[in-house]
Structure formats: C-alpha cells, structure tokens
C-alpha positions as CSV (number, residue, x, y, z in Angstrom):
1,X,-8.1,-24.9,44.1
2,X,-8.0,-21.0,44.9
3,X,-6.0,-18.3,44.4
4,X,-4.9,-18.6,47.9
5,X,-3.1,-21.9,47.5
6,X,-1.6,-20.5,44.0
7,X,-0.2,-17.7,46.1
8,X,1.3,-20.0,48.7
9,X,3.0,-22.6,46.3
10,X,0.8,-25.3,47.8
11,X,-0.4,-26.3,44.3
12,X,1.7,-26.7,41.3
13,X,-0.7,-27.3,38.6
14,X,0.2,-24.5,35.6
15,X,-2.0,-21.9,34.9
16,X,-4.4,-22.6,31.9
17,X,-2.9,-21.3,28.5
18,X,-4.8,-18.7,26.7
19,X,-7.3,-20.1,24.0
20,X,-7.1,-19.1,20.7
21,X,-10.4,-19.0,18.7
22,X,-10.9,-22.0,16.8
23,X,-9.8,-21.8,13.4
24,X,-11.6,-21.9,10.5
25,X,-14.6,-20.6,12.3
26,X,-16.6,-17.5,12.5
27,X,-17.6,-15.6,15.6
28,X,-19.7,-12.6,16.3
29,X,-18.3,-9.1,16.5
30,X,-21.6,-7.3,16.3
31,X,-24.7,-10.2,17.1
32,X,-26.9,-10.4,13.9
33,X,-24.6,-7.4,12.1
34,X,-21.0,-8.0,11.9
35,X,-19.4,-11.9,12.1
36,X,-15.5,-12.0,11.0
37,X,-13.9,-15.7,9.5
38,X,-11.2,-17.0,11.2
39,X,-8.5,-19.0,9.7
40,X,-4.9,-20.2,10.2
41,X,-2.3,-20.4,6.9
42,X,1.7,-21.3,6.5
43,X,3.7,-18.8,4.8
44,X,5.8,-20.3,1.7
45,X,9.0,-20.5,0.8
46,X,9.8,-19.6,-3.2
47,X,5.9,-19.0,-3.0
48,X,6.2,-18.1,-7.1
49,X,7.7,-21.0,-9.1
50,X,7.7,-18.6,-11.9
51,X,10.0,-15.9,-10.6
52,X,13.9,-17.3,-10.4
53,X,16.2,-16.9,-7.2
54,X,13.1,-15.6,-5.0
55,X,13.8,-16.0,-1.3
56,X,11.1,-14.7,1.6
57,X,11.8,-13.8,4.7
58,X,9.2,-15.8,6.6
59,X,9.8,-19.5,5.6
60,X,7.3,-21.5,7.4
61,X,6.2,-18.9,10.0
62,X,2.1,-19.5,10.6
63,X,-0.1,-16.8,10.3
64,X,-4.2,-16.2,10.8
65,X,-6.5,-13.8,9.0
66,X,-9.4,-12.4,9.5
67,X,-12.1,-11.0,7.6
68,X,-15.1,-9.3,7.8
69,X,-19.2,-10.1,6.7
70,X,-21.5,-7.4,7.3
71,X,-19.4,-4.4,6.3
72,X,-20.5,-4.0,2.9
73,X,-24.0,-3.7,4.2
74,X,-23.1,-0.3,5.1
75,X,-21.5,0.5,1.8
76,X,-18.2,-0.6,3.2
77,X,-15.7,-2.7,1.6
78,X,-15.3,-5.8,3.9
79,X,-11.7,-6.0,6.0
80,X,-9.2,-8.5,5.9
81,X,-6.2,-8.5,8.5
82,X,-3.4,-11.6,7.9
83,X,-1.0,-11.5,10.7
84,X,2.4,-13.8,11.4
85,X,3.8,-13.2,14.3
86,X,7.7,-12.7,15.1
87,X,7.5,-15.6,17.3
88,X,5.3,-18.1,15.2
89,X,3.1,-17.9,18.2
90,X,-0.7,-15.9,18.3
91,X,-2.2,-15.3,21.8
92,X,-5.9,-14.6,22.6
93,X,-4.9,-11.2,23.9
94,X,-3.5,-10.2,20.7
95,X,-6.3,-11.4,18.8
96,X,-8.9,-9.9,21.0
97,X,-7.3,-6.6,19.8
98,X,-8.0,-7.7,16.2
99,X,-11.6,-8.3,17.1
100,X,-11.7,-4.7,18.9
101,X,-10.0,-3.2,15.7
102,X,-12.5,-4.2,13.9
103,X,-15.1,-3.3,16.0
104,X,-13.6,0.2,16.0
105,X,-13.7,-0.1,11.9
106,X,-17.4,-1.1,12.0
107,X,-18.1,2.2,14.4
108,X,-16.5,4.5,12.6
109,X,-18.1,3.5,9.1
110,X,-21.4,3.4,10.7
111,X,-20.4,7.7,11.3
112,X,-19.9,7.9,7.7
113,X,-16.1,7.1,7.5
114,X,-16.0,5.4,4.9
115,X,-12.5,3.7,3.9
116,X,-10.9,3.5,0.2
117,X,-7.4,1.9,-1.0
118,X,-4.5,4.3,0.0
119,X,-6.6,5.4,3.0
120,X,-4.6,5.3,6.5
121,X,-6.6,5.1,10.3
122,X,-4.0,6.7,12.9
123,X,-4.5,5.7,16.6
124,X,-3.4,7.9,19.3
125,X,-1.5,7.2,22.8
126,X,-3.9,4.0,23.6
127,X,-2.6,2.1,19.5
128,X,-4.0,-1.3,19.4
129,X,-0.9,-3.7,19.3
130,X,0.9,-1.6,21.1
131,X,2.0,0.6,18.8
132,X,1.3,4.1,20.0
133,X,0.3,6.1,17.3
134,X,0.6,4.0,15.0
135,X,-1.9,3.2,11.9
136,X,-3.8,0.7,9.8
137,X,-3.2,1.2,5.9
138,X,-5.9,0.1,3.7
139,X,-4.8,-1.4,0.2
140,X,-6.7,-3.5,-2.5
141,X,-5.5,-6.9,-2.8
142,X,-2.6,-8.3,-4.4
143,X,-0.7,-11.5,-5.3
144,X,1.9,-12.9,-3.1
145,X,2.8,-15.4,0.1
146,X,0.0,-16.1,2.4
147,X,-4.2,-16.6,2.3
148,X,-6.0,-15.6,-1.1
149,X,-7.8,-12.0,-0.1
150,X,-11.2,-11.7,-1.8
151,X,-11.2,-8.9,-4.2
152,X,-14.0,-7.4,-2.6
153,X,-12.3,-6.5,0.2
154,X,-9.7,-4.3,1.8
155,X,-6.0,-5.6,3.2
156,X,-5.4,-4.2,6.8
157,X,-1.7,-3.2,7.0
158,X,-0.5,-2.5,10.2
159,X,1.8,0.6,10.1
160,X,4.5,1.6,12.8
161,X,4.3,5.1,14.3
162,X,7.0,6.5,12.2
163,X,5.6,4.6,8.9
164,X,2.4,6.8,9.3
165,X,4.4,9.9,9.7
166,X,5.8,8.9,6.1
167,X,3.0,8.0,4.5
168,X,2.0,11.8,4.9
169,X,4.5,12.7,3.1
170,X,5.0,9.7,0.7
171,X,1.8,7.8,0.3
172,X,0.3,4.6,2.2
173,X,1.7,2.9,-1.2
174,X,4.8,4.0,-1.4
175,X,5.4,3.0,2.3
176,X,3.9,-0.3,1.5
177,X,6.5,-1.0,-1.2
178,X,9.1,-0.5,1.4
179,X,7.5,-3.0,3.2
180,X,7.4,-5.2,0.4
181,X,11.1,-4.2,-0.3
182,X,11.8,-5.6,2.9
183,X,10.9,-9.0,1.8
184,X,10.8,-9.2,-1.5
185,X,7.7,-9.3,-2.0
186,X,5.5,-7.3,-4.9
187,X,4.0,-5.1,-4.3
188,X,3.8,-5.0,-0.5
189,X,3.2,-8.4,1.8
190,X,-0.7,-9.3,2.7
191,X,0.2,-9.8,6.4
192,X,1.6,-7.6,9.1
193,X,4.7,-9.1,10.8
194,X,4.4,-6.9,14.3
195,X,8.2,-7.9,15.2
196,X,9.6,-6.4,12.2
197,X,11.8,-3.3,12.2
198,X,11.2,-0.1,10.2
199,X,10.5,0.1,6.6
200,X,11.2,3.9,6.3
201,X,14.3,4.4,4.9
202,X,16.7,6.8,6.4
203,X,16.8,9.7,3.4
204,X,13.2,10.1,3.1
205,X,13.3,13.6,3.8
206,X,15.5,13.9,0.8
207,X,12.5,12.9,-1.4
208,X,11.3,15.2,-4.2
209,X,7.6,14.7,-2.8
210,X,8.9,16.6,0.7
211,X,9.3,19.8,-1.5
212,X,6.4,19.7,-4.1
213,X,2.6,20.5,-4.1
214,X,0.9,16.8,-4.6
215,X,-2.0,15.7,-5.2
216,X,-3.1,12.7,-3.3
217,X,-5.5,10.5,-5.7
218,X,-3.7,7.2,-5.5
219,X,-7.1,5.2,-5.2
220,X,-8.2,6.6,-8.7
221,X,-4.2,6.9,-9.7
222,X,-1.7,4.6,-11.5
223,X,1.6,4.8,-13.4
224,X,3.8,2.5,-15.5
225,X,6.1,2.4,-18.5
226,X,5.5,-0.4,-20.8
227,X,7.9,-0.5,-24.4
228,X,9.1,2.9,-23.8
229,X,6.3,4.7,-23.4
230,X,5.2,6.1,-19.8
231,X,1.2,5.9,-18.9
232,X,-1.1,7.7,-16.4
233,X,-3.4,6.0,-16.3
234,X,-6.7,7.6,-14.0
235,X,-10.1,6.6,-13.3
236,X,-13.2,8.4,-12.1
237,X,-14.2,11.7,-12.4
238,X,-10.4,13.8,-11.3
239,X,-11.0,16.4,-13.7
240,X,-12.5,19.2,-10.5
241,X,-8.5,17.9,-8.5
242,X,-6.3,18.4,-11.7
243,X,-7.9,21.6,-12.6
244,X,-7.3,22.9,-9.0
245,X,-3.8,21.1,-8.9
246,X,-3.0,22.8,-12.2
247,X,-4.6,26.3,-11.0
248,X,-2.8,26.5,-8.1
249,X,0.9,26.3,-9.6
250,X,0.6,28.3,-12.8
251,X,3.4,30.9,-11.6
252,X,5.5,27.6,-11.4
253,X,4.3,24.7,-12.8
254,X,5.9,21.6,-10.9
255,X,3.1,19.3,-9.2
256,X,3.7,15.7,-8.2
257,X,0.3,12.7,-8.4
258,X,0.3,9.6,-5.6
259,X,-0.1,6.6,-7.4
260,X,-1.5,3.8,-6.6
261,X,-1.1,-0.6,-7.1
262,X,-1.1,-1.2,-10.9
263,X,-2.4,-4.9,-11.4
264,X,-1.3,-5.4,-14.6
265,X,2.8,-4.4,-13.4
266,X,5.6,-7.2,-13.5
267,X,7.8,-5.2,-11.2
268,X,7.3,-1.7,-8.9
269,X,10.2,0.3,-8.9
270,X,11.7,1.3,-5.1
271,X,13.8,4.2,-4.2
272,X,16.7,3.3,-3.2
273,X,19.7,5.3,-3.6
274,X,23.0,4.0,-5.3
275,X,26.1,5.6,-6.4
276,X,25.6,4.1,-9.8
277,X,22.0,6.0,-10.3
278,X,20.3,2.9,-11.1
279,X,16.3,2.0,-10.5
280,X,16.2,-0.5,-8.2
281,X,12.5,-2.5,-8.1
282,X,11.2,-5.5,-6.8
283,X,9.7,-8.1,-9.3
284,X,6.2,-10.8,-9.3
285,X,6.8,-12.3,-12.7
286,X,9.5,-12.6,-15.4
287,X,10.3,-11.5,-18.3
288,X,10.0,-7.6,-16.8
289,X,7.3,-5.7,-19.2
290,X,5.8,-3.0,-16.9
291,X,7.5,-1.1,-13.9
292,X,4.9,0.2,-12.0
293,X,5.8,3.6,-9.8
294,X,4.7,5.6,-6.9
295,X,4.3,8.9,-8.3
296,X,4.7,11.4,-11.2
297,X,5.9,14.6,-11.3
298,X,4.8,17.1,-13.9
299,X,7.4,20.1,-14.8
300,X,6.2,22.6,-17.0
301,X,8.0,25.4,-19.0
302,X,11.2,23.9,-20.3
303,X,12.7,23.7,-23.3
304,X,12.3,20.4,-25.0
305,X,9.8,17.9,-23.8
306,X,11.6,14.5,-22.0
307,X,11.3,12.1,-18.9
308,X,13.0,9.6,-16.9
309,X,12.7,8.1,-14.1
310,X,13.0,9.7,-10.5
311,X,13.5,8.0,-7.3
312,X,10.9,4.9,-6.9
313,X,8.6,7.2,-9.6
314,X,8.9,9.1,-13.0
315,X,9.4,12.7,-13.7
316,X,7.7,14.5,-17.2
317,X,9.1,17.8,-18.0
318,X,7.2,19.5,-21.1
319,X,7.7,22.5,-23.0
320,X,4.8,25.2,-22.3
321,X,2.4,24.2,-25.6
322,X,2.9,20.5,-24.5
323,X,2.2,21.7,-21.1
324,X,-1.2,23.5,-22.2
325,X,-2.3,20.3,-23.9
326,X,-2.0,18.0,-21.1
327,X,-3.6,20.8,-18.8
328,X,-6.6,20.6,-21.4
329,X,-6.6,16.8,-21.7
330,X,-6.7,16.4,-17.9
331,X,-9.3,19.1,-17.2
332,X,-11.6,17.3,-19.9
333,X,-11.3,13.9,-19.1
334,X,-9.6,12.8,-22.9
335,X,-6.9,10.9,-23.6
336,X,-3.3,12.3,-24.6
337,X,-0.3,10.6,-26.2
338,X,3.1,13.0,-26.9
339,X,6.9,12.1,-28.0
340,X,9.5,12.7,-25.9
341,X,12.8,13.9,-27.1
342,X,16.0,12.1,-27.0
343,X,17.7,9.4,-29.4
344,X,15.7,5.7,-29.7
345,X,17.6,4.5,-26.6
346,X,16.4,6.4,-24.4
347,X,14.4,5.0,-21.3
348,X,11.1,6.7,-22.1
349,X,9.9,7.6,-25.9
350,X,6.7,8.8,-25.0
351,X,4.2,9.8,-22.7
352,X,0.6,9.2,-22.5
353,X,-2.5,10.1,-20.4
354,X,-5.4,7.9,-20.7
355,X,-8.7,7.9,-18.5
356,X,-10.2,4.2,-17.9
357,X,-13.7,3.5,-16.0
C-alpha cells in the first residue's frame, strides 16, 4: 500500500491511530541526563471521605502524569505535570508537547533559571498546547484528586493567556485557588484540564492588590488565622525585602505580601464577592481550624490597631508605635505577637509575626 492508492480510495484500510507511550514506563528526554516516568491515573469521585457533600468536577475522567529524574542534578527541583483531558482521550501529539516542555524546562535551568513555588514560565506566540501566551505555574505539592506528587518536586500548572496576565497582578497562588475554586478542590487541583474555561473572575481589576505596592515573596510567605489570632508566618532570610518594602512607603504606609500554600490550612479563603460581605473559601478537612489566605495588607498610621478579613486575604491596620514595632520585628528577623482592638467576638483578636526555618 502507498499513498497513491490512499489518495485514490482504492484501499480502505484506516490509517494507524497515534501511539501513546506505554504507561507506567520511562523514556529518555535527554540520553544518559534527563528520563521522565510515565503513568496513567482515574480521577475520583468524593476523593475525601472525610470532607461531607464534596462533589468534583471530573468523575472518572483518566489522566497521565509525568515526572522528571535528572533535574535535581542541576540543583533543580524535579517537575511533575498531571493532565486530564476534556475529552478523556490523550494523543501522542499532545504528549510529545509535554516531553518538549520539559525539554524546554531542562534548557532553561541548565542557563541558570532556576524555578521555585509561585514562579510562572510565560510562552510567547508559538505556547505549547496551544495556548498562545500562555504559562506554566510552578506550586509545591498538595493533597487532593489524582496521582500522589513526591514532595521533592514541583506541580506544572498549565495557565491560560489571560490567567498569566492575572497572576501579575494577583499571584500564581491566588490564581491557582481560582482554579481550585472551580472544582472544589483545596487548594488548587494537581492536573491541568486544557478544555476548561477561565478561572479569572470578572472584577479582578477591582482588587486591593491592583492599587498597592506588594511584595512578591509567596515561596518564603504564608498567612492564616487559627482561634482568633492572624499569623505571618515567613521563612528565610526576608529581612533585606521588608526593609526596602517598608522604606519605600514611609510617606504612606500601606504595602500588601503574596502569600503562599499553608500545609497545615483546613480551608483557603476565595474572593468572591457577595451582597452579604461574607468570606467565601473552599475546604480539605472538617471541623474548619485554619483559613489560609492569599495576601496581607499592612496599613499604618491609624488610630486603634484592628484587622479583618479582605477579599480572599486579611487586612492589619496598626496605630504608628504598633507600626514601628512590626517594622523592627520584621527588619530583625524576631517574632511579634500584638492585640487587636474590638470586643471578644470579633473575627481576629490578635496578630502575630513569627519567622520559622
């Protein structure tokens, strides 16, 4: 047989369907360097026993991941992608781009870029997937639907065009919590669904974050409020980033932190707005201790020192000496515990800064 007599209808035999790589296995990206796992998973219905009335979006659907071995022998975190496709179907094409991703990845670490949780890759007009300009976020693992990820490594998230424009201005997390919004799943899913719609919400430009100075540490980052009391909780050495941060506004003192995934959270709060004001989160265990959220924003000269919650993060405002303290305690690496004001009902009681690793 030929393609002339494919041409002329003289044959009817069907073309040979596109082979998938066999799965589990592992192939070679780079010879000898870089190999990636293959491996093929079902997505779960009411995945969490523990959590009542949960319903995903994906019952069923088959999905494959992929994961990197050679990576961290360049000081790189290894790489995991998990995608399910719209269709429940996977075609070699498609995960020939995967492979190519990752090839891309191993280049660009092996010029020094390095990649960290809350870090974003944008692709121009030639996107893998088909998504032109869009973007691969890069989170730490977390619980949920879909193939364990080894804490070692890095979830690939695949990001629409318009979901990296927001993460500019919102954070690779707090886009991801749209995400995980989406499905209800906490806090973001493990697998990229490339038939899905848009997570971005249409008021984003109405967020707070659009209009302050913020600084962007959501890898060393993470807030919560736990029996009343609100923590920032940061790790590394941030103290060179707060004392600019705090430097730079001292004529008005309003800056806003990107947080990032608090592990030890039962629920991550989610903006999104409602007539009646109220937080609206999405949960991975019950009873609800800790909300975990996006952001912080710090307000200084006021009169009485307070704060509450603000969009799908928390808001501090302090009065100037409470202000001074915090600016010491951040620039010195020490921790910091203060009351807020208000009667013993009130949402937050008090407001600590602690420093961890």
């Amino acid at each position: 047989m030929n393609w002339f007599d494919r041409l002329t209808g003289l044959i009817s035999e069907p073309v040979p369907a596109e082979r998938l790589l066999k799965a589990p296995g592992a192939y070679a990206i780079v010879p000898d360097v870089l190999t990636v796992s293959v491996e093929e998973h079902d997505l779960r219905l009411d995945y969490r026993p523990d959590v009542k009335a949960r319903r995903f979006a994906l019952p069923g659907r088959t999905c494959r991941s992929y994961l990197t071995h050679g990576l961290a022998e360049t000081g790189q975190r290894e790489i995991m992608f998990v995608f399910a496709p719209g269709d429940a179907t996977f075609t070699s094409a498609r995960e020939q781009q995967v492979m190519d991703v990752l090839h891309l990845i191993y280049e660009l670490v092996r010029e020094g870029g390095i990649v960290h949780p809350g870090d974003i890759t944008v692709f121009g007009e030639q996107a893998p997937f088909g998504l032109s300009h869009g973007g691969i976020a890069y989170l730490d693992p977390v619980d949920g639907p879909g193939p364990p990820v080894r804490t070692e490594a890095l979830l690939a998230l695949v990001l629409r065009p318009e979901e990296c424009e927001a993460a500019n201005i919102a954070g690779v997390h707090r886009v991801a919590a749209w995400l995980g919004d989406a499905y209800r799943i906490f806090p973001y899913p493990k697998f990229s669904d490339l038939s899905r719609p848009s997570a971005i919400p249409a008021y984003l430009s109405e967020t707070v974050l659009a209009k302050l100075q913020t600084l962007r540490v959501t890898r060393n980052a993470g807030v919560f409020l736990r029996d009343k009391t609100l923590t920032l909780r940061l790790t590394g050495d941030l103290t060179g980033h707060l004392r600019n941060a705090f430097a730079a506004v001292e004529g008005n003192p309003v800056f806003s932190i990107l947080t990032g995934h608090v592990s030890d959270a039962d629920a991550r709060l989610v903006w999104v707005p409602t007539a009646s004001g109220d937080p609206a989160g999405i949960c991975v265990r019950e009873p609800i201790t800790t909300f975990a959220g996006g952001f912080i924003v710090l307000i200084g000269d006021q009169t009485t020192d307070s704060a509450a919650v603000q969009e799908d993060g928390f808001m501090v405002m302090l009065r100037p000496e409470s202000w001074s303290a915090l600016r010491h305690a951040a620039e010195s690496r020490t921790d910091l515990e203060m009351p807020m004001s208000g009667d013993e009902n009130r949402f937050v009681r008090r407001f600590r800064l602690e420093w961890t690793g």
